[in-house]
C-alpha positions in Angstrom: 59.4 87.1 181.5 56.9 87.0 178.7 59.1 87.6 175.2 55.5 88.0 173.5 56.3 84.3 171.3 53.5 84.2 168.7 51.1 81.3 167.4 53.7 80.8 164.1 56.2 80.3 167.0 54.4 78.0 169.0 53.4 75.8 165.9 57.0 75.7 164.4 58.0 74.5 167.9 55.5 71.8 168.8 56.1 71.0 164.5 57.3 67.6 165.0 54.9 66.0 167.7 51.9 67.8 165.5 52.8 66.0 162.8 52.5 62.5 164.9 49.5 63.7 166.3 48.0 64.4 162.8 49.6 61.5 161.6 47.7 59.4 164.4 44.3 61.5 164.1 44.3 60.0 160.2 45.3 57.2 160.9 42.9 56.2 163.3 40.0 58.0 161.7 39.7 55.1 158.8 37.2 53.1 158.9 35.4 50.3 156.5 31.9 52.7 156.2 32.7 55.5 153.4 30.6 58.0 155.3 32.7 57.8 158.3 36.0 58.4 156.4 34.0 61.5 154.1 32.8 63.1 157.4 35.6 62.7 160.1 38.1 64.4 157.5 35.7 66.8 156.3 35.6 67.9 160.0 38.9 67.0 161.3 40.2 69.3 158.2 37.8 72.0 159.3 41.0 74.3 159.8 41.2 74.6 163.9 44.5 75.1 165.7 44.3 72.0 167.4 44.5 74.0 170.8 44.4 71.4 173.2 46.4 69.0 171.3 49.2 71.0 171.2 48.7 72.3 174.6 49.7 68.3 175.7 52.5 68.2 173.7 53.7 71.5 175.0 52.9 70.9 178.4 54.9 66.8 177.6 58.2 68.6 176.6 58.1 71.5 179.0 57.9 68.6 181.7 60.4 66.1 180.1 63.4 67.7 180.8 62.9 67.6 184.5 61.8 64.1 184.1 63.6 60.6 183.8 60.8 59.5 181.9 61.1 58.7 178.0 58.4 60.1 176.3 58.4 58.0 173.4 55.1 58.0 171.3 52.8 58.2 174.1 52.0 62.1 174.6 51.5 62.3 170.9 48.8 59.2 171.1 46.9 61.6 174.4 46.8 64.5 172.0 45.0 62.5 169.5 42.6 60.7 172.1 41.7 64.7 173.0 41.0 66.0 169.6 39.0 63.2 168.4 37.2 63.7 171.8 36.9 67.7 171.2 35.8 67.0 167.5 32.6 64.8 168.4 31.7 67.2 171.0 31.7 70.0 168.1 29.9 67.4 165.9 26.9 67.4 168.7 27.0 71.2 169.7 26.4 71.7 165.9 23.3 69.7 165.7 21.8 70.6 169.4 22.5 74.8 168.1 21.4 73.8 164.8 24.2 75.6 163.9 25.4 76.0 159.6 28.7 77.6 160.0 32.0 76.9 161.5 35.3 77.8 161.2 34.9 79.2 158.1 32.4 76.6 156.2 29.4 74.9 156.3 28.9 72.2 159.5 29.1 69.1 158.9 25.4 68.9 159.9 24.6 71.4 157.5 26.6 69.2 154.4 25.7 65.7 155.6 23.0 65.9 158.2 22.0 66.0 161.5 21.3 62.0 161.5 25.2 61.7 160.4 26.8 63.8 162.1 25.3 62.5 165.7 26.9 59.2 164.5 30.2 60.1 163.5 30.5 61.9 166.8 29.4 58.8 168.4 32.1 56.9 166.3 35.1 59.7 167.4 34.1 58.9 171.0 34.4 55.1 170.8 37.6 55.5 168.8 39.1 57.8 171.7 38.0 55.0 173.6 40.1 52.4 171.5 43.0 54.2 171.9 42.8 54.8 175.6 42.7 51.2 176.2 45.3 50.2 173.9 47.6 52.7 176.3 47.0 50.2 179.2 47.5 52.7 181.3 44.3 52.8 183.9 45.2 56.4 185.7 45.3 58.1 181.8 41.5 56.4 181.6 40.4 57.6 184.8 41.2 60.8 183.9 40.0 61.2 180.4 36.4 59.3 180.9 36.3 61.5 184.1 36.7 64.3 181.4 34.4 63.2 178.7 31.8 62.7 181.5 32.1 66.2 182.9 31.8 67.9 179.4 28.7 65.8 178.3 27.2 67.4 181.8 28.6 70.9 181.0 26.6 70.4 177.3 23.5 69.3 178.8 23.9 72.3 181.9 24.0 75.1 179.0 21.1 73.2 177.8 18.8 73.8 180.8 20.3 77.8 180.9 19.2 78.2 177.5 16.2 80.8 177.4 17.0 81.3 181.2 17.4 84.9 182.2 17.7 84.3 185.6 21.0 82.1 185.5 23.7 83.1 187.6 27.1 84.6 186.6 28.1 81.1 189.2 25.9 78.7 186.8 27.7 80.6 184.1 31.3 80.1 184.6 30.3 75.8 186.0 29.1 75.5 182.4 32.7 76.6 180.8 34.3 75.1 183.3 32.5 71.4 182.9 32.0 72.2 179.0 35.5 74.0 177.9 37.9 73.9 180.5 37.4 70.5 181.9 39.2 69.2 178.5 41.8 71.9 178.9 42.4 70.4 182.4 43.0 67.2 181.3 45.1 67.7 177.9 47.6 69.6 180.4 47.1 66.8 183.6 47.9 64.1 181.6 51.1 65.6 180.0 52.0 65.5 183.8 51.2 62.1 184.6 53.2 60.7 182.0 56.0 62.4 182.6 55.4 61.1 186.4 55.1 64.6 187.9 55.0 65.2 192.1 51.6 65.4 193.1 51.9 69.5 193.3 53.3 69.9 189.5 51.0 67.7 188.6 48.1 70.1 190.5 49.8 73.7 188.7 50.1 72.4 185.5 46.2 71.0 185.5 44.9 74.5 186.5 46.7 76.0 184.4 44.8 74.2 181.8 41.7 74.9 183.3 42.3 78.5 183.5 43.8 78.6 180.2 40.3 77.0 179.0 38.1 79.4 181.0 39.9 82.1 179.7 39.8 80.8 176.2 35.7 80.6 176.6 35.4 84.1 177.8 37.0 85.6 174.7 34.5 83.0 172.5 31.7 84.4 174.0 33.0 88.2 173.6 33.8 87.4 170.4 30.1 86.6 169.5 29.2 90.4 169.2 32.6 92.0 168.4 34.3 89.3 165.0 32.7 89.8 161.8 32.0 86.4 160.6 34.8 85.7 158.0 36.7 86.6 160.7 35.3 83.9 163.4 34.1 81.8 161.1 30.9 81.6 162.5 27.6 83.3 162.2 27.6 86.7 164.6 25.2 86.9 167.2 24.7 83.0 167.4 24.7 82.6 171.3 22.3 85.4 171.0 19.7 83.8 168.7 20.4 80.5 170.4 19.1 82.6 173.8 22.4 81.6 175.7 23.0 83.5 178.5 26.7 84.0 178.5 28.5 86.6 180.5 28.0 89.3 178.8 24.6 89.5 178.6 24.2 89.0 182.0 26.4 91.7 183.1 24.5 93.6 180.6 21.0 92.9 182.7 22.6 93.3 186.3 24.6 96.8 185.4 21.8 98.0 182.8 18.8 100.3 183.1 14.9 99.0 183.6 14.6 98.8 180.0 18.1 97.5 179.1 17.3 94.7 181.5 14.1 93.6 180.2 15.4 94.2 176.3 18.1 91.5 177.1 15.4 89.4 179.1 13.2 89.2 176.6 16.3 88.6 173.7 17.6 85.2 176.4 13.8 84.2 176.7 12.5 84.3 173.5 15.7 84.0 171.1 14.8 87.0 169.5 17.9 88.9 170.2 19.2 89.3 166.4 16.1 91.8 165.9 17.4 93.5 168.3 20.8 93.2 168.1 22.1 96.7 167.6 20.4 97.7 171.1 21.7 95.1 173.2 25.2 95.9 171.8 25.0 99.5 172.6 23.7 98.3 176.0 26.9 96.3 176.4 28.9 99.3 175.6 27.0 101.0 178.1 27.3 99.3 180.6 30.9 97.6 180.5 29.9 94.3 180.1 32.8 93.6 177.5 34.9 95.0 179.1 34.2 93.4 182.2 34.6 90.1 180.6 37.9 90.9 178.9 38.9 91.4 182.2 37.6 88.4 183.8 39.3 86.2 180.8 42.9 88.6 181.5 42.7 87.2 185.2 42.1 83.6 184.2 44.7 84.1 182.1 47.1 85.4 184.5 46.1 82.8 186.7 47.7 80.2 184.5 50.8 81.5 183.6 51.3 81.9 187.6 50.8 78.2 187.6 53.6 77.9 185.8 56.1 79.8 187.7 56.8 76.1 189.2 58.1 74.5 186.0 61.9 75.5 184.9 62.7 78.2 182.2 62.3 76.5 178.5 61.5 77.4 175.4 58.3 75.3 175.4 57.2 77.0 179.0 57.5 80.2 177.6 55.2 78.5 174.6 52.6 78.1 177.0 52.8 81.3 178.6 52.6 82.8 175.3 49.4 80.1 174.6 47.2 81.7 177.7 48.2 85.4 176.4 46.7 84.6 173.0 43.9 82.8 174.6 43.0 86.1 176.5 43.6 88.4 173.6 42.6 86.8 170.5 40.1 88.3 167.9 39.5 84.9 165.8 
């Protein structure tokens, strides 16, 4: 049963392995070029929850007492590999949106350039790189190049839908899949395989990160009409401006009258949407399409913490329980 364990919870239990990981993450950050070391920690201190880092540590120690395997060092050194990975794909997004807020603060792009940024992402996906090898382990690369792959696809997918009106709710949810959830997936899958899981733990635990991470990218997108900035920490309205079409929107055009259609059309087409923003949200109301993807993100959510109904009862499984109701409900 779900005993509602909150995010001060969940970080005071996964404290320890967090600090390795953070611990690692500066570590292996340093480098000989100044502009590296100013950059990476300007953006690795950029104030995230470190979501999927903590998810593999979780997901490690949920596993480990039902295993004979000593984790040693070696789910904290994954955790780090995925954040660094996550980090330079938030470095890139930044430029490709031409985006100037995150979390709070300016981009990095915004402080140090677009020219800059591009390279220190570069430089955070060689280092994962580094560190993967140095694991020796060819099963954990498989799985984390497969990854990286998948989410560079998912980037460039969202790319062709941009100024699309005519993308699918199905072309949709394969972009969060390849470009959130995928990573998810394999911060969760690789907690598995190092703890040497059966085959079918192995297969529950990884969709429940991928459901987790769907889930988690329904709520972002929600969240881009309903958070005030400060609250976000990002610019309201930027999928909008960027002429994404995320789920909401096209709900908005399938459920919504003639001119409701063609308002959102022409907002997706022409990026025009924040003149118009105060319609198109009253057409949302109207027509559910929150709603309808709050409730899409609560069954992804559910979805996952039935995945779980395999592992034994622990403190750190009811962590990640607690993990995909936050994920489904959060406002920031």
């Amino acid at each position: 049963m779900y005993n509602k364990v909150d995010i001060k919870a969940i970080q005071a239990l996964s404290q320890d392995d967090m600090s390795t990981v953070n611990d690692l993450i500066y570590a292996q950050l340093h480098s000989d070029v100044a502009l590296i070391n100013q950059l990476g920690i300007y953006i690795v201190n950029a104030g995230g929850k470190r979501m999927r880092p903590m998810l593999t540590v979780l997901t490690a120690q949920a596993l480990s007492s039902n295993s004979l395997t000593d984790l040693g060092d070696k789910h904290c050194t994954i955790a780090a590999i995925i954040e660094f990975i996550h980090t330079a794909t938030l470095l890139h997004d930044d430029v490709v949106d031409e985006s100037n807020m995150r979390r709070g603060r300016e981009t990095a792009n915004a402080l140090f350039g677009n020219s800059a940024s591009v390279l220190v992402g570069d430089f955070l996906y060689t280092r994962a790189f580094q560190m993967m090898t140095k694991l020796g382990d060819m099963r954990i690369m498989d799985i984390l190049s497969d990854a990286t792959n998948i989410v560079a696809e998912g980037e460039v997918l969202q790319l062709m839908n941009c100024n699309d009106p005519d993308t699918t709710e199905e072309s949709y949810m394969q972009v969060i899949y390849c470009k959130t959830a995928k990573l998810f997936e394999a911060a969760t899958r690789l907690a598995a395989v190092i703890t040497k899981q059966p085959p079918a733990v192995e297969t529950a635990i990884a969709n429940y990160g991928k459901y987790l991470g769907t889930a988690f990218q329904l709520v972002d997108d929600i969240m881009d009409y309903t958070a005030d900035a400060k609250e976000m920490g990002k610019n309201v309205g930027d999928d909008l401006a960027e002429g994404k079409p995320t789920l909401p929107l096209l709900y908005t055009m399938a459920h919504g009258t003639a001119a409701q259609k063609q308002l959102v059309r022409d907002a997706i087409e022409h990026g025009n949407g924040m003149d118009h923003l105060p319609d198109i949200l009253t057409a949302m109301k109207q027509t559910g399409a929150l709603v309808y993807t709050q409730k899409k993100a609560e069954i992804e959510a559910d979805k996952a913490i039935n995945a779980l109904s395999i592992l034994p009862e622990s403190a750190h499984k009811q962590a990640l329980i607690a993990l995909a109701h936050i994920a489904a409900n959060r406002s920031a």
